[in-house]
Structure formats: C-alpha cells, structure tokens
N, C-alpha and C positions, 0 to 999 in steps of 0.2 A: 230535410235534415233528419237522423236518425236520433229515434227521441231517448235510447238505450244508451245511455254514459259509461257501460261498463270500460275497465283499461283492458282485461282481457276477454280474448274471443271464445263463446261458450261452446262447447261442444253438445249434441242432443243424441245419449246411446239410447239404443233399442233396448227393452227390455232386462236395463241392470236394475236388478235388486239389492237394497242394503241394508243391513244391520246394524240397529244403534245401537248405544250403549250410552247413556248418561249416568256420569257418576254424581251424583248429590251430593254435595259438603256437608250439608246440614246435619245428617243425619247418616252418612257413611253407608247410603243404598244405592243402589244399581236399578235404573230403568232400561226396562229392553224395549223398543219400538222396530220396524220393518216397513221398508218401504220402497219407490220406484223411483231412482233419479233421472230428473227431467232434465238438467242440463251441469255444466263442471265446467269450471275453467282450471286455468294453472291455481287461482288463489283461494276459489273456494266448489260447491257445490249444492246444488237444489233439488229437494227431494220431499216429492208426495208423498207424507204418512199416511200407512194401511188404517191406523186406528190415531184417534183424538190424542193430542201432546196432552198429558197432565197440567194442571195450572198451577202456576204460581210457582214454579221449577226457576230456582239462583241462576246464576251464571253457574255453569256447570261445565268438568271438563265432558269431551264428545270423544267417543271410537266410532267409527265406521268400520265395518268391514263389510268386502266387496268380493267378487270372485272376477276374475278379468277376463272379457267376454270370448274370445278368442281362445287363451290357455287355457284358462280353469283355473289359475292361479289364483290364491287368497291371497289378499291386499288389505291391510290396514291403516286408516288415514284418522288422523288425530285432528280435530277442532276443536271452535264454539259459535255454538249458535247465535247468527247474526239476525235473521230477522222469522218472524212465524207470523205467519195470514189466516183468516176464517176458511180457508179450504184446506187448511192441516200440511201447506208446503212452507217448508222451514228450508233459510240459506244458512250455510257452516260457511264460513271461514275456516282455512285451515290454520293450523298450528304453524309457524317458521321452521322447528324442528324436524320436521314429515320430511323422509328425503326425496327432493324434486325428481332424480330417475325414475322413483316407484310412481308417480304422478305423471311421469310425461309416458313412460309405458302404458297405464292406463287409459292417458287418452289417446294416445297412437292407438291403442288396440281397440276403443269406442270411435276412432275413426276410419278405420279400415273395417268395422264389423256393419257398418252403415249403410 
C-alpha cells in the first residue's frame, strides 16, 4: 500500500528555481527567499530553501515566481505556507484564485522537460 495520501499526483521538474516573496502583515515587509522545487501538484508545491526561513514568520501571504522550463516564460503562483521541516523544505498551498491554465502549463512543461 502506498503510505503517500496525497489527492494529487506530484510532479518532480529538473532544475526549476523559485522566488519567494513573503509579505508580512505585521509589519508591512517583504521577505525575499530562493530556492529549488522538488515537486508540484495541481494544489500545491514543495520547495528546498537556498538559505534558513526566518522564525516566527504569521501566516503570511506567498508569491512565487518561476520561469517555465521549456519557454522561458515567467509564471507567478500565489499561496501559503503549509508546512516547513528542519531541512528548510516548505509546502505552499496554492491560492483558489491562481488561474488553473497557468498551472497546468507549468506542469505540462515540467513534464515534458523530464
């Protein structure tokens, strides 16, 4: 039995880099982070930070932006952070609002770049 619950099926691109962008309520500042997504479904996405998440960071909104491995196309995807581990991989959920073509192109094109 497969011990993975997800509802959808994750996709694993080569070599996409992303750019964060946490906006902080608190205090009306922008955190920039960089890092390597290890895998994306239709609902969310997982991604090894280059450098340590700050602690103690609210619920905060998330940007991503991405470049599509294929085009070159810049892609930006709206979350929030669902979960963050001791090896600095954070899962976003995405937004509802994000429109689903620009996400299903993204992963068409991390599945055919594979």
């Amino acid at each position: 039995m497969n011990a993975d619950k997800r509802k959808h099926e994750r996709i694993k691109p080569q070599s996409l880099t992303a750019n964060i962008t946490i906006f902080a309520p608190s205090n009306d500042s922008e955190i920039h982070l960089e890092g390597l997504v290890l895998d994306m479904s239709t609902a969310g996405i997982k991604i090894k930070l280059f450098s340590a998440m700050p602690e103690n960071i609210p619920k905060s909104k998330i940007r991503i932006n991405l470049l599509m491995p294929k085009s070159g196309l810049p892609l930006t995807i709206k979350g929030v952070i669902k979960r963050l581990d001791n090896n600095s991989e954070c899962g976003i959920q995405y937004y509802k609002d994000n429109p689903n073509k620009e996400i299903d192109n993204l992963l068409f094109e991390c599945i055919k770049s594979v």
